[in-house]
C-alpha positions as CSV (number, residue, x, y, z in Angstrom):
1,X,68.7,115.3,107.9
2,X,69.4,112.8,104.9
3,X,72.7,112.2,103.6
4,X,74.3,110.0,101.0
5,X,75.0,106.9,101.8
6,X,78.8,107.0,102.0
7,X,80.6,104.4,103.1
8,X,83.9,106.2,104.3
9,X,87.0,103.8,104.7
10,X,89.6,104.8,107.9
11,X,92.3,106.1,105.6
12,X,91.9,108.6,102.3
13,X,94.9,109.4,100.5
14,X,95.8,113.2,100.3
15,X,96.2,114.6,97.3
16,X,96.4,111.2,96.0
17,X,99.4,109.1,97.3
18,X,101.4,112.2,97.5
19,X,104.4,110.6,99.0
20,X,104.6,108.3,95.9
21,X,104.0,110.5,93.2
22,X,103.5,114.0,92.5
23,X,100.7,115.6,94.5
24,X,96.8,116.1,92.5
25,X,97.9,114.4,89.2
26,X,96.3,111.4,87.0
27,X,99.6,109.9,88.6
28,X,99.2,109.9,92.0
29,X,95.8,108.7,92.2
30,X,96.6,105.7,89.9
31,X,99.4,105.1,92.7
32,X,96.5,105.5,95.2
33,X,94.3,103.1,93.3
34,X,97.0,100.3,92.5
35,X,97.5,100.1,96.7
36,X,94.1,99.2,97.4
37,X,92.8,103.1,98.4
38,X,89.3,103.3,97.9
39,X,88.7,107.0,97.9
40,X,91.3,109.9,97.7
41,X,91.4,113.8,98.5
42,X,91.7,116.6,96.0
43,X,92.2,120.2,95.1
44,X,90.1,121.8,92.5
45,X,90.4,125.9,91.5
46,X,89.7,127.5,88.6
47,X,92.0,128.8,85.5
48,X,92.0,132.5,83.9
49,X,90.0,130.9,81.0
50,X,87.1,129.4,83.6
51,X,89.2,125.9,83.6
52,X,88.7,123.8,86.5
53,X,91.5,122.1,87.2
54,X,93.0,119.9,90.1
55,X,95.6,121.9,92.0
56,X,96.0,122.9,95.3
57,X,98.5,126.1,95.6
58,X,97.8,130.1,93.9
59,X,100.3,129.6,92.3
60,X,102.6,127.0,89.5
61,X,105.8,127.5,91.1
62,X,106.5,125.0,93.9
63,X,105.0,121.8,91.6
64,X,105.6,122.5,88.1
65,X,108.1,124.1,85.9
66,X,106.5,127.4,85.6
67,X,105.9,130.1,87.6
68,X,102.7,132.7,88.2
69,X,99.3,133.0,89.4
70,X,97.1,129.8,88.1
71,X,94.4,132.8,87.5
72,X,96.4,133.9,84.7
73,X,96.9,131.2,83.0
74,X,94.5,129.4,79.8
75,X,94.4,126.0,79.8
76,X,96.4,125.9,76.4
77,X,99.3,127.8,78.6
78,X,98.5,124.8,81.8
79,X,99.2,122.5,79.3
80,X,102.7,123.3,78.3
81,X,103.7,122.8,82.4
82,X,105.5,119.4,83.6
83,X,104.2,119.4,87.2
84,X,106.3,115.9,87.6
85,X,109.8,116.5,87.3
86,X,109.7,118.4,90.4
87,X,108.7,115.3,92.0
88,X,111.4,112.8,90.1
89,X,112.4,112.1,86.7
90,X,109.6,108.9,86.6
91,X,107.1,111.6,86.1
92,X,108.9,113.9,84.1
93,X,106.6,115.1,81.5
94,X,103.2,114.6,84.0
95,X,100.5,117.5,83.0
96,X,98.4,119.4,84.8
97,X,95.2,117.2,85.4
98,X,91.8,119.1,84.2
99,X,88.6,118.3,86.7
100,X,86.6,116.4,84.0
101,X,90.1,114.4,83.2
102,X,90.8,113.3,86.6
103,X,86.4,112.8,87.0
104,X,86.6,110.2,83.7
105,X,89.4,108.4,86.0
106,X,88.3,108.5,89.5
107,X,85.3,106.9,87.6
108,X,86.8,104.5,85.5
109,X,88.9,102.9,88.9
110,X,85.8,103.4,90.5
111,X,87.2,105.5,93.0
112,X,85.6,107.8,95.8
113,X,86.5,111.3,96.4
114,X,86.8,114.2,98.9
115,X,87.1,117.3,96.4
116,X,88.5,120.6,98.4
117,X,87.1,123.6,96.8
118,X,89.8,125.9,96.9
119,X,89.0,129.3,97.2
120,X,92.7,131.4,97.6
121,X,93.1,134.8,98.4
122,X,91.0,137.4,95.7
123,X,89.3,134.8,93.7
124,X,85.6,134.2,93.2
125,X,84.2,131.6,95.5
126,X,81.2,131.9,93.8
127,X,82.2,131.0,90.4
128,X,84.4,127.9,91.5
129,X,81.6,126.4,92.9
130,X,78.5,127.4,90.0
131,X,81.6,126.0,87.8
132,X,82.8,122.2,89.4
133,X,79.6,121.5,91.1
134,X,77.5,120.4,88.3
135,X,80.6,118.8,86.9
136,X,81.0,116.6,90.1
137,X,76.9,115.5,90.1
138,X,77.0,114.6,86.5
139,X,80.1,112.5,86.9
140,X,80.2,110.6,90.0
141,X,77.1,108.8,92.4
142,X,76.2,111.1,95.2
143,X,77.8,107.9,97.1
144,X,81.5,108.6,96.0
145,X,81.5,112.2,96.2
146,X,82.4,114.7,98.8
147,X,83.0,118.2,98.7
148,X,84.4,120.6,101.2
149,X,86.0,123.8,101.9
150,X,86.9,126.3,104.5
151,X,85.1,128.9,102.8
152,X,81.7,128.8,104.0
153,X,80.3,130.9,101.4
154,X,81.2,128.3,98.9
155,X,79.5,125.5,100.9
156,X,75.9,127.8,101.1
157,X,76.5,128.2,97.2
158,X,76.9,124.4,96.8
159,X,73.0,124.3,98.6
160,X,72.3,126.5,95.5
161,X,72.9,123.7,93.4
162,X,71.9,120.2,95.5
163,X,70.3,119.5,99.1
164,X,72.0,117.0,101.5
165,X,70.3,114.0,100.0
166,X,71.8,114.9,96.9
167,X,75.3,116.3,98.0
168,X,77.5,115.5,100.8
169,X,79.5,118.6,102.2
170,X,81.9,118.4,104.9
171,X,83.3,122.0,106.7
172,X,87.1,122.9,106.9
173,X,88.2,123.9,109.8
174,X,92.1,124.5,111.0
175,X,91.1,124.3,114.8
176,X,87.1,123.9,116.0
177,X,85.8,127.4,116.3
178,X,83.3,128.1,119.0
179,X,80.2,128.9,116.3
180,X,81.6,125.7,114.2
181,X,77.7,123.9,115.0
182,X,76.1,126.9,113.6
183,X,78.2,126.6,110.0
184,X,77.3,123.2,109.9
185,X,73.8,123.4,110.0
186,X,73.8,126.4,108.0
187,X,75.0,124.0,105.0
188,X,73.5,120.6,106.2
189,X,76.5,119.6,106.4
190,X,77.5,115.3,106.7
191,X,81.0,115.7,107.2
192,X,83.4,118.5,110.0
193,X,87.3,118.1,109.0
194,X,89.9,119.2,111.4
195,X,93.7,119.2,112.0
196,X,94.1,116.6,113.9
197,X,96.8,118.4,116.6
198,X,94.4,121.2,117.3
199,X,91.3,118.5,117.9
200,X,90.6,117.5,121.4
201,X,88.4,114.8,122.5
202,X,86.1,117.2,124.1
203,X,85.4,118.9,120.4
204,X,86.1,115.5,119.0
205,X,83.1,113.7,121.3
206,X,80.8,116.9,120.2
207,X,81.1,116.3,116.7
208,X,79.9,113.0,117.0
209,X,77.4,113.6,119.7
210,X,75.8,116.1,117.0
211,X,75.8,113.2,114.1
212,X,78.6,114.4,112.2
213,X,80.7,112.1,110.5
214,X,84.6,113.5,112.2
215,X,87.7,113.8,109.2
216,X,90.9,115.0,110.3
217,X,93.9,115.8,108.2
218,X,96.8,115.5,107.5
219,X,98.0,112.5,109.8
220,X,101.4,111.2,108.3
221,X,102.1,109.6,111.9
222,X,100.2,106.4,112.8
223,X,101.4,106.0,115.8
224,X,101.0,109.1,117.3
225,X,97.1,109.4,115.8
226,X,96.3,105.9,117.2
227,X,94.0,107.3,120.4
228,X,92.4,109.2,118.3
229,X,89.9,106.4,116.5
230,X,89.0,105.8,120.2
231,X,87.1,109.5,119.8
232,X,84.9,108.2,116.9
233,X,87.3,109.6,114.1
234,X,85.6,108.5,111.0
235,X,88.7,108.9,108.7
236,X,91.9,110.2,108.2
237,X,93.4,111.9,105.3
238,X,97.3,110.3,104.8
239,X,100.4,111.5,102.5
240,X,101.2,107.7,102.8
241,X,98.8,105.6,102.9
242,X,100.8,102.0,102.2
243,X,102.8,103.0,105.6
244,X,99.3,103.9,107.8
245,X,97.9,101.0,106.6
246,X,100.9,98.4,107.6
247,X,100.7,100.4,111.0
248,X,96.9,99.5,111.3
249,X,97.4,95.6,110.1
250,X,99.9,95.4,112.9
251,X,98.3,96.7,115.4
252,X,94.8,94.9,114.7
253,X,97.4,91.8,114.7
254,X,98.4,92.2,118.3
255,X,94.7,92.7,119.3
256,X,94.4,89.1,117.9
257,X,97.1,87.3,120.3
């Protein structure tokens, strides 16, 4: 099968740089962008009012001032929410970033992205996906995008809209299931994401062996991740990227003695 023609660098920042500033804002991937990241990782969901907007939890409560379901809420009412204080007073007053705001962005830096289509308990799947995918294809080059989920329906509805030439998709999974080969060809998918302490180098080697690019999340410890690129791990997603990437520079210096 054909796919974009990504070129994936070893680290992508989660959430943006998550550790620097709060978590799926304008802020945090301007952080990301002014350490050198080329692409970041992202949460998108959808409003009351049919708003896509980047955020990862059901809910307001643990990253903004508000509280409540993001399904009830308009984007007028989004709006009214600091989702920075929570993080520190330098981002008090940071608002809730809209999909086609953080989009404009992510292209004016020039940045690539992983969006995670987040489909949480009782919502519609379905309408998440007929709502952000033509969003993403009009915004950003088939070459900076990525979209994934762990809801499988969501990643056959994304075939609805574009084949794998067109649009790279990359399956979620918490540890590899045994039909995890079957999902993936099911969605032509380029990309399988795992958590990294549930991924052996059995699976690890499969992946690869089936010409899937491998992802793993969310790896906050260099050191312990290090055998792991041995395995063919494409990338990995990083709450801190700045202290992976120090890790990575030193250890590429001590191959160089």
């Amino acid at each position: 099968m054909m796919h974009p023609e990504i070129s994936l660098p070893a680290l992508i920042t989660h959430r943006g740089y998550s550790s620097a500033a709060p978590e799926n804002t304008l802020a945090a991937v301007k952080a990301a962008h002014d350490i050198g990241a080329r692409w970041v990782e992202l949460d998108v969901q959808l409003l009351g009012d049919g708003t896509a907007v980047i955020w990862h939890d059901k809910d307001v409560t643990r990253c903004s001032d508000g509280q409540g379901d993001i399904s009830r809420l308009s984007w007028s009412q989004a709006c009214q929410l600091d989702v920075g204080s929570w993080f520190g007073d330098t981002f008090r007053g940071e608002r809730m970033a809209s999909l086609k705001s953080m989009l404009a962005l992510l292209d004016t830096l020039t940045m690539g992205v992983n969006i995670e289509l987040k489909v949480n308990q009782g919502r519609d799947g379905e309408a998440l996906v007929d709502r952000v995918i033509p969003l993403l294809m009009s915004a950003l080059s088939p070459e900076r995008l990525l979209v994934s989920s762990f809801d499988i329906q969501a990643l056959k509805r994304c075939r609805q809209h574009a084949n794998a030439q067109e649009l790279a998709l990359g399956a979620l999974f918490r540890a590899l299931p045994a039909n995890w080969r079957s999902q993936c060809e099911a969605i032509d998918a380029y990309s399988v994401h795992c958590h990294w302490p549930r991924l052996s180098r059995h699976h690890a080697n499969a992946v690869r062996v089936a010409g899937y690019q491998l992802l793993c999340y969310t790896v906050n410890d260099p050191s312990a991740f290090h055998p792991y690129w041995a395995w063919g791990v494409s990338s990995a997603f990083t709450d801190d990227p700045a202290t992976f990437q120090r890790y990575l520079n030193s250890q590429q210096d001590k191959a160089n003695r």
